[in-house]
C-alpha positions in Angstrom: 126.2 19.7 241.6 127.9 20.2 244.9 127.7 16.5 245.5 129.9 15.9 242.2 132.5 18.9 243.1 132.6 17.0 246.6 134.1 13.9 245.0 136.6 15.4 242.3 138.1 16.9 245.0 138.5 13.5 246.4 138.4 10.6 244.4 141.3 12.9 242.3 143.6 13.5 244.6 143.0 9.6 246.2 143.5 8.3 242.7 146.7 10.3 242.1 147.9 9.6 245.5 147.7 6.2 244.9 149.5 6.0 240.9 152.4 8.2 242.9 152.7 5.7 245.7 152.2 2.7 243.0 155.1 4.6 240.5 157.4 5.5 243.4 157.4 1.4 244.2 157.9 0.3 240.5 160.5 3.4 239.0 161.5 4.5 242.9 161.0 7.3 245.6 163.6 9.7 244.1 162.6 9.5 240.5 158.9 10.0 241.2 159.7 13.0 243.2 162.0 14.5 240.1 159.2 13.7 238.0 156.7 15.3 239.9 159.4 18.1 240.5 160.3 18.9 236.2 156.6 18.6 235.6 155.9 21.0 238.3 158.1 23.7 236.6 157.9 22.9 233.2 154.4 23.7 233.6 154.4 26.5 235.6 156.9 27.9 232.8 154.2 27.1 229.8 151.8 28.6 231.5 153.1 31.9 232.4 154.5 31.8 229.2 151.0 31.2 227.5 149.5 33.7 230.1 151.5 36.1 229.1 150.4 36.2 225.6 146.9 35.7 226.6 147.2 38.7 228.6 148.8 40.6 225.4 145.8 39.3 223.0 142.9 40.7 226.0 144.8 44.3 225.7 144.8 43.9 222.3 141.8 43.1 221.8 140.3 45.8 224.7 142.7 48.6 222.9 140.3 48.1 219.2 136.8 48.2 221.2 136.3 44.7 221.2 135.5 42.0 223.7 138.0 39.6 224.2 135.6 36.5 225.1 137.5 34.0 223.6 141.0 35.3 225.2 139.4 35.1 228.2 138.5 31.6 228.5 141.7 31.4 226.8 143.0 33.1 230.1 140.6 31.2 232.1 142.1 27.4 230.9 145.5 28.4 231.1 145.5 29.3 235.0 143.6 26.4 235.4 146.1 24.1 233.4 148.9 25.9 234.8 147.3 25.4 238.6 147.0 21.3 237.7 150.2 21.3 236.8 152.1 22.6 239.4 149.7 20.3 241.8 151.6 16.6 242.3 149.8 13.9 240.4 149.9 12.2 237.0 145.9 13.0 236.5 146.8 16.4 237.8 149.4 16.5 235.0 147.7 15.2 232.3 144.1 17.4 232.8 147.2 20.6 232.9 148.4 19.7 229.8 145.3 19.3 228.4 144.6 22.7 229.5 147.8 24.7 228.0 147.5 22.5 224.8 145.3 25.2 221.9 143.9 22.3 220.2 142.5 20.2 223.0 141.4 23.9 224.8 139.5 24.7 222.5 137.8 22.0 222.8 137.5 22.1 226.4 136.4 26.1 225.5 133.6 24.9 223.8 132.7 21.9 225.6 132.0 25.0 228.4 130.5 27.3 226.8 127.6 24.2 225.4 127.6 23.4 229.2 127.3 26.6 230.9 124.6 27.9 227.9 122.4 24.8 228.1 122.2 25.4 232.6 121.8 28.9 231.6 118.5 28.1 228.9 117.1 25.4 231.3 117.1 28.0 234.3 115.2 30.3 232.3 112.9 28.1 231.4 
């Protein structure tokens, strides 16, 4: 497991390093920059905006005696989306969007959960 978190954090930022360095020679310097720039703050935008309400729906959720499991990973997803955006890189970007988008978060939500109970049942067996 470490030895696969050991080269995301790599091969990631190598392979956006080198689309930035391959669309900076095809559109040029300046408009890669401004695109990683707008991306960077449009995302960091959505995300508080979507944190915000994520934060709202906990509360609520806390306030009628339930737990708010869903809103967290709700919670969870959109700091992570909002931390890949705001990071330079078009995989960066898209794996962000991904993240803020509901429909493709849930999906990511329950692609998780499947993951994390399946480790969880094969450690207690």
């Amino acid at each position: 497991m470490l030895t696969r978190l050991i080269a995301v954090f790599i091969l990631i930022p190598l392979i956006d390093l080198l689309i930035l360095i391959a669309l900076g020679q095809y559109i040029g310097v300046w408009q890669t920059i401004a695109i990683i720039v707008v991306i960077g703050i449009i995302g960091a935008v959505i995300a508080q905006r979507q944190g915000f309400n994520a934060i709202n729906s906990i509360k609520a959720e806390l306030q009628i005696g339930h737990i708010p499991s869903a809103q967290l990973w709700d919670g969870l997803f959109i700091v992570i989306g909002g931390v890949l955006l705001i990071t330079p890189g078009i995989i960066t970007d898209i794996l962000g969007l991904l993240c803020l988008l509901p429909k493709s978060r849930a999906t990511a939500k329950e692609a998780a959960i499947f993951y994390l109970k399946r480790r969880f049942l094969k450690r207690i067996r």
